[in-house]
C-alpha positions as CSV (number, residue, x, y, z in Angstrom):
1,X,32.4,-5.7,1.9
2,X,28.6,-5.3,1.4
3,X,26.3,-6.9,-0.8
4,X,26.7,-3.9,-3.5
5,X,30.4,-3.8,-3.6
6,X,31.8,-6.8,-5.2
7,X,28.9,-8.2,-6.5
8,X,30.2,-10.5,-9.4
9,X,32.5,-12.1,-6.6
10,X,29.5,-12.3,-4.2
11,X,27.6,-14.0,-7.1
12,X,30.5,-16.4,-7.5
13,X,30.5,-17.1,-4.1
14,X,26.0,-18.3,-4.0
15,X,26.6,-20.0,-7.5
16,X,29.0,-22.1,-6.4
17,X,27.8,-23.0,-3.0
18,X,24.3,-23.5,-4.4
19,X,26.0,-25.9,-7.4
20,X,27.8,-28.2,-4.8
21,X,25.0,-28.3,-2.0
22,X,22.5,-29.1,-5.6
23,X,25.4,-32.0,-6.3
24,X,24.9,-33.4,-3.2
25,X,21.5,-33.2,-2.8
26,X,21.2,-35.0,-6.9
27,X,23.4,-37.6,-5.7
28,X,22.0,-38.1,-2.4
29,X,18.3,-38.6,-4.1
30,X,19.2,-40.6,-6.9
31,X,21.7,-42.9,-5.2
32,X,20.5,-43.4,-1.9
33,X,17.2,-44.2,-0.4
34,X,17.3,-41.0,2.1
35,X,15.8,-38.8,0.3
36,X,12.9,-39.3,-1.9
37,X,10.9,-36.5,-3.5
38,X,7.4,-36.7,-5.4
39,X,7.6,-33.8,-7.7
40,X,11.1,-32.3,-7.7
41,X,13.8,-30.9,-9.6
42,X,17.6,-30.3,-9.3
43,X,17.2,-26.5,-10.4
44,X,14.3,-25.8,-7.8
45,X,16.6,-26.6,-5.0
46,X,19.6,-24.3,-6.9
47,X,17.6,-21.1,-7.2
48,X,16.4,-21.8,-3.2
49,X,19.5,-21.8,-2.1
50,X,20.6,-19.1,-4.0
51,X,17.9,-17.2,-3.2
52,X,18.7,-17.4,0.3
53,X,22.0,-16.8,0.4
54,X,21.2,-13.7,-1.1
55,X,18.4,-13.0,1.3
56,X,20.7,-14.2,4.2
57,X,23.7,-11.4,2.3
58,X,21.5,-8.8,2.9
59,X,20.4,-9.3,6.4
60,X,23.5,-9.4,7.6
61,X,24.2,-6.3,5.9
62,X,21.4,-4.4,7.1
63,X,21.9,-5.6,10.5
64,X,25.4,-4.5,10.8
65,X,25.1,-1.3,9.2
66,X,22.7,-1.0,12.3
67,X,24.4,-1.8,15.1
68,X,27.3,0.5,13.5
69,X,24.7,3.9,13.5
């Protein structure tokens, strides 16, 4: 399966990964005192982590399609 094929189940997949790592990181800031950020927001970290598990998707494909060639 590549990044192509499947894509609404690959988008499932970074939403909901990004939305519990996001919880954690909310409740982690707002309850605790071990993380403390100046000018954040929740959705910042969301679409970051989204973004790289998309960015992350596609490395691996290129780089098994290349050792495969």
């Amino acid at each position: 399966m590549t990044c192509c094929s499947g894509l609404f189940v690959q988008s499932g997949y970074f939403i909901g990964f990004s939305t519990v790592l996001t919880t954690i990181e909310v409740m982690l800031e707002k309850y605790t005192d071990l993380i403390k950020y100046i000018h954040w927001a929740w959705y910042i970290s969301w679409i970051t982590i989204c973004i790289s598990l998309f960015i992350v998707c596609l490395f691996c494909v290129w780089f098994l399609a290349k050792g495969n060639s």
